[in-house]
C-alpha positions in Angstrom: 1.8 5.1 -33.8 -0.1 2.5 -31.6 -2.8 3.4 -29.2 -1.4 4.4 -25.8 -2.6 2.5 -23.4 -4.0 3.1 -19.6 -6.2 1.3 -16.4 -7.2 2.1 -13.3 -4.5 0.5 -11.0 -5.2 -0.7 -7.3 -2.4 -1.1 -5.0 -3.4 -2.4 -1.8 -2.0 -4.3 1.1 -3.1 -4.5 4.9 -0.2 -3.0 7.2 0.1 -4.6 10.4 1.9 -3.4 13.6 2.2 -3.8 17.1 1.8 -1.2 19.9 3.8 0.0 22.7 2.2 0.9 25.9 0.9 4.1 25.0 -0.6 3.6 21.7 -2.1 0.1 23.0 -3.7 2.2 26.2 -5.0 5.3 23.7 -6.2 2.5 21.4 -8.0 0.6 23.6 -9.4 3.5 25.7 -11.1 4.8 23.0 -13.0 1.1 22.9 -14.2 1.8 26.3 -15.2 5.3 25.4 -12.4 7.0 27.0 -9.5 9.5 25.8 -6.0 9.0 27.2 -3.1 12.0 26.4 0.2 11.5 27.8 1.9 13.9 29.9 5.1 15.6 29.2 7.9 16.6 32.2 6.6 20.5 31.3 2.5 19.8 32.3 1.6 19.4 28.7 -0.7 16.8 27.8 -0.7 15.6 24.0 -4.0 13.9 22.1 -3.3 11.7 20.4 -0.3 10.3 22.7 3.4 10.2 21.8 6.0 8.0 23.3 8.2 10.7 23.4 8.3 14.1 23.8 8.3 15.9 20.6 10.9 18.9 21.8 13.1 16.8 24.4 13.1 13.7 22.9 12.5 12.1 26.7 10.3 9.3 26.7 7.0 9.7 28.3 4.2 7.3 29.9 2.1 9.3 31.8 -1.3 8.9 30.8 -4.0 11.1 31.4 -7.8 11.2 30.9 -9.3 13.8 28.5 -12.7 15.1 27.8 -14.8 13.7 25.2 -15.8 18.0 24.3 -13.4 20.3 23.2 -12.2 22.9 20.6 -12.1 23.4 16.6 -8.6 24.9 16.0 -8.7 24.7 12.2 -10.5 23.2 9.6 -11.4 22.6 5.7 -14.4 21.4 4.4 -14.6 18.5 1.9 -17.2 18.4 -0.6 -16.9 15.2 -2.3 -16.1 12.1 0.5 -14.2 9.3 -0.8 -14.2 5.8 -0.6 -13.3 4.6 3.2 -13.7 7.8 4.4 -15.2 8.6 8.0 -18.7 10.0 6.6 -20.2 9.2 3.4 -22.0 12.7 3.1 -19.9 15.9 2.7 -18.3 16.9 5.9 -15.1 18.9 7.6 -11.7 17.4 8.3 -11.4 19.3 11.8 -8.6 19.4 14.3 -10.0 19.4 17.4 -8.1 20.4 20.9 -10.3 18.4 23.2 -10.8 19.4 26.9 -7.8 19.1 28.9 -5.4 18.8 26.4 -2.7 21.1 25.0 -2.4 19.7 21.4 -5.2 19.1 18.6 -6.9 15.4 17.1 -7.5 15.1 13.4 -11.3 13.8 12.8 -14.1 14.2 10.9 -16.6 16.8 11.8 -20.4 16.1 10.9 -21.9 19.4 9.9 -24.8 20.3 7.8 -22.3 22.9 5.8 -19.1 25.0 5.6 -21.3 27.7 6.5 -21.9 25.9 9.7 -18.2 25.6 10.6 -15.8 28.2 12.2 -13.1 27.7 14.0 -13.9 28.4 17.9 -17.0 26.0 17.5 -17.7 23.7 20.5 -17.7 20.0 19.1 -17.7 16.7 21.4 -17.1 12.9 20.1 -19.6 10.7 18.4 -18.7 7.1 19.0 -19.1 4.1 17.0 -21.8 1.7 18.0 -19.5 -1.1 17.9 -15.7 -0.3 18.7 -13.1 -2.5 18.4 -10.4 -0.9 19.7 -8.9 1.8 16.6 -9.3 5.5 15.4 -12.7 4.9 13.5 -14.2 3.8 17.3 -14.3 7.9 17.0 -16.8 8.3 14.5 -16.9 11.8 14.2 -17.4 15.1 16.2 -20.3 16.8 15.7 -21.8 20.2 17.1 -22.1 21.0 20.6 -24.1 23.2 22.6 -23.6 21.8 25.9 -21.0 22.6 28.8 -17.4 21.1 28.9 -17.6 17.2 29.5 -15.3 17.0 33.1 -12.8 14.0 32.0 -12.9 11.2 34.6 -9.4 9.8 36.0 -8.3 6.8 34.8 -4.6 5.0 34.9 -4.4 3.3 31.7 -5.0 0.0 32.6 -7.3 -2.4 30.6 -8.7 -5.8 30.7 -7.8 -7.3 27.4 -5.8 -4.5 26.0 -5.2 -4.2 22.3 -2.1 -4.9 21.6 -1.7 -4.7 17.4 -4.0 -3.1 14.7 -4.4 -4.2 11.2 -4.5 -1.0 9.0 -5.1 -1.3 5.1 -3.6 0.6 3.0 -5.1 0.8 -0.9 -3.9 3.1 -3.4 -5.9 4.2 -6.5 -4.5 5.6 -9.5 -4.6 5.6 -13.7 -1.8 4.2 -14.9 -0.2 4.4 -18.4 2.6 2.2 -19.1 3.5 4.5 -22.3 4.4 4.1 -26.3 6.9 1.3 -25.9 5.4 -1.0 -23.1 1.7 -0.4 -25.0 2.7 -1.9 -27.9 4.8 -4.7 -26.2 1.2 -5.1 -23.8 -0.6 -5.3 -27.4 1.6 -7.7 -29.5 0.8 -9.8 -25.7 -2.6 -10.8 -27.2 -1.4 -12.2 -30.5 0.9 -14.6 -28.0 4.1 -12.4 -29.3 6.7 -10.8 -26.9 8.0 -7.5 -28.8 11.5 -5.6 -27.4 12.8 -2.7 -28.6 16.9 -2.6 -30.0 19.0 0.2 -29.1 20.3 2.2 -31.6 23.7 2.5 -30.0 24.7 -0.8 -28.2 22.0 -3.0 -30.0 20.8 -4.7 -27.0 17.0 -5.9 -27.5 15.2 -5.1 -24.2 11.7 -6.4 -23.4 9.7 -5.7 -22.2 10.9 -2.4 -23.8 11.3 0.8 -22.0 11.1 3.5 -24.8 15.1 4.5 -23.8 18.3 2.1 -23.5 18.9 2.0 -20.1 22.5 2.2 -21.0 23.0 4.3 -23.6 20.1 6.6 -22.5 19.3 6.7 -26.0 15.5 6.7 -27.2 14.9 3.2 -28.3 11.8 2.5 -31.6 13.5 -0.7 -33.6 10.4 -3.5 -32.8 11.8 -6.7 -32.4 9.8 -9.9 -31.8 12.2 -12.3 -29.7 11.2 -15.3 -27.8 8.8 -17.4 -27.6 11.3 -19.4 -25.7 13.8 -18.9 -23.4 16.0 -20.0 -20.2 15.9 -19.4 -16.7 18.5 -17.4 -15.3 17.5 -17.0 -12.1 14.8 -18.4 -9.6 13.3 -18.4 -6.2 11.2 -20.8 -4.7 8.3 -19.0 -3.1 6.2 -20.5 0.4 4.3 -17.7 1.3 0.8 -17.9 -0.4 -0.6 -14.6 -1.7 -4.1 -13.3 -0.7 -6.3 -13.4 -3.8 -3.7 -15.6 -5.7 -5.1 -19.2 -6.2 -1.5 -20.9 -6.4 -0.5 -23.6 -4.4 2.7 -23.3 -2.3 5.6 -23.9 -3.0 6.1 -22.6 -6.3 9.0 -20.8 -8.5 9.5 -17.7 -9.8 12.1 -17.1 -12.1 14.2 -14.4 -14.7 13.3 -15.6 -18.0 15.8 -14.2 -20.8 13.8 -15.3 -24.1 15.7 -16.2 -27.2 17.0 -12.8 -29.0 16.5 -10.4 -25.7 19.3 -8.5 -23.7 17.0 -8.5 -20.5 15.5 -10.9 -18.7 11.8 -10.5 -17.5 10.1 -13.1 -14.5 7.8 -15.9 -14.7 6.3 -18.4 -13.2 7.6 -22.0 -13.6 5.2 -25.0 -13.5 5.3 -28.7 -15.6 8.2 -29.6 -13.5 8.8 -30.3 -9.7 9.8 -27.2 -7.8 12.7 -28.4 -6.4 14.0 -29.4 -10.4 14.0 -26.1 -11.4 17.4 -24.9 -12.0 19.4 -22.1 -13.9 19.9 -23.1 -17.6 16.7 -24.9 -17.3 15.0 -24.5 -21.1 11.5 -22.9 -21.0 8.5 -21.9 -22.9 5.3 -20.3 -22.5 1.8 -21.7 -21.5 -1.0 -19.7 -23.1 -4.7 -20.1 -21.3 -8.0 -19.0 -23.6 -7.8 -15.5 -24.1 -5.1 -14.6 -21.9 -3.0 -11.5 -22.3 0.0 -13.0 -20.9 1.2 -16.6 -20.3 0.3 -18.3 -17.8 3.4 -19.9 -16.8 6.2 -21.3 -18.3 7.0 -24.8 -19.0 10.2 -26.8 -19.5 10.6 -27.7 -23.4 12.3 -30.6 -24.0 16.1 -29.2 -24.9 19.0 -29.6 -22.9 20.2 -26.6 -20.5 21.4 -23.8 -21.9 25.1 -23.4 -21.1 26.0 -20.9 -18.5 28.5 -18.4 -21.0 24.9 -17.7 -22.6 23.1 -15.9 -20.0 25.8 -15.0 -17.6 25.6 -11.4 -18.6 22.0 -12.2 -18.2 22.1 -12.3 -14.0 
């Protein structure tokens, strides 16, 4: 039985959206050091602001000013801070109903220990020394002694108002991609692509998936297919990735290699973009210690004729 292989596995992009009028005021309020809640038809005033009323439904847009003080309602302490975090030292994720409003704020809380926090504590905002118009201008609460901070009155209206935010998003995880897809990964180093056959319908899948998707039969048969192939299907690609040092455009494409039932992607290169076509004869491009190939490469042979690969699509 092959070794089972796992990585650590980052998924991360940067999500960015725009903002209506009462996320852009709350946004950019808090880069001027000032809270903004929106006022519902009933008098209540939620922090952080909705555009619409949570139990009606009606939308709202009257903004109101909030104290920078206020309330712990709840709270749980976390011992180990993570990457990206508010704090880098142990502290309490707190919802906090600041002064003058009805509903709560999630934030960080600054604390020396859990022993320090109870909910009922006074806390008031710590902002950032440079704010730029986001959530993290906040940069915690921390413990207060003091009286209740009296919230000014402001309408909501900025100069230069933030009008979109840029928020990453990263996830971090092991990943295992199992018995059959380890040993397809392995056989990847010695240049060899390795399927698995179905017992039942006899259709060679690579990169294998441990069960005939099919069938739904568990699939163990090894069978080394390939190296070449032909492109089924393609797409020309003109958006250039972050981090990916490939010039645009460029093609993509399903490859079904010789002797496999499914076809897996690729890049094309060794041939004009705009030549690439479905039929088109390929084979792969190994760089110096690579795990995979690099791209794929016309051979030579004359297209492939379309009752080959239709089922292929």
């Amino acid at each position: 039985m092959p070794e089972v292989l796992k990585a650590p596995l980052v998924v991360e992009f940067p999500f960015t959206r725009s903002l209506g009028p009462v996320q852009s005021a709350f946004l950019t309020g808090l880069r001027e050091r000032v809270v903004l809640g929106v006022r519902t038809t009933d008098g209540r005033t939620l922090v952080p602001p909705v555009e619409y009323d949570p139990v009606t439904a009606e939308e709202i847009r009257d903004l109101v000013e909030v104290a920078p003080t206020g309330t712990v309602t709840t709270w749980a302490w976390n011992h180990a801070p993570r990457r990206g975090q508010p704090l880098a030292t142990p502290f309490a994720w707190a919802l906090v109903r600041l002064d003058g409003a009805d509903t709560s704020l999630l934030h960080a809380l600054d604390a020396p220990g859990p022993d320090t926090v109870r909910t009922g504590m006074r806390v008031r905002i710590r902002w950032a020394a440079e704010r730029t118009g986001a959530i993290t201008d906040i940069a915690c609460f921390e413990p207060h002694d003091g009286e209740a901070a009296q919230p000014g009155v402001h309408s909501g209206e900025f100069a230069d108002p933030v009008t979109g935010i840029v928020a990453p998003a990263r996830l971090d995880y092991t990943y295992s991609p199992g018995r059959a897809q380890s040993a397809y990964i392995t056989a990847l180093a010695d240049h060899r692509n390795v399927g698995e056959r179905c017992p039942s319908c006899r259709k060679v899948y690579v990169p294998p998936r441990g069960a005939c998707p099919t069938c739904g039969v568990a699939t163990s048969e090894q069978v080394e297919v390939g190296p070449r192939g032909t492109v089924t299907t393609f797409c020309i690609v003109n958006i250039k990735a972050k981090n990916l040092d490939i010039e645009v455009p460029y093609v993509y494409a399903h490859i079904a290699l010789d002797g496999a039932d499914l076809a897996l992607h690729g890049r094309i290169a060794g041939i004009p973009y705009d030549q690439v076509r479905m039929g088109l004869r390929v084979e792969p491009v190994w760089t110096e210690n690579a795990r995979y190939p690099a791209h794929y490469r016309p051979t030579g042979e004359p297209d492939a004729d379309y009752d080959t690969y239709r089922e292929l699509l």
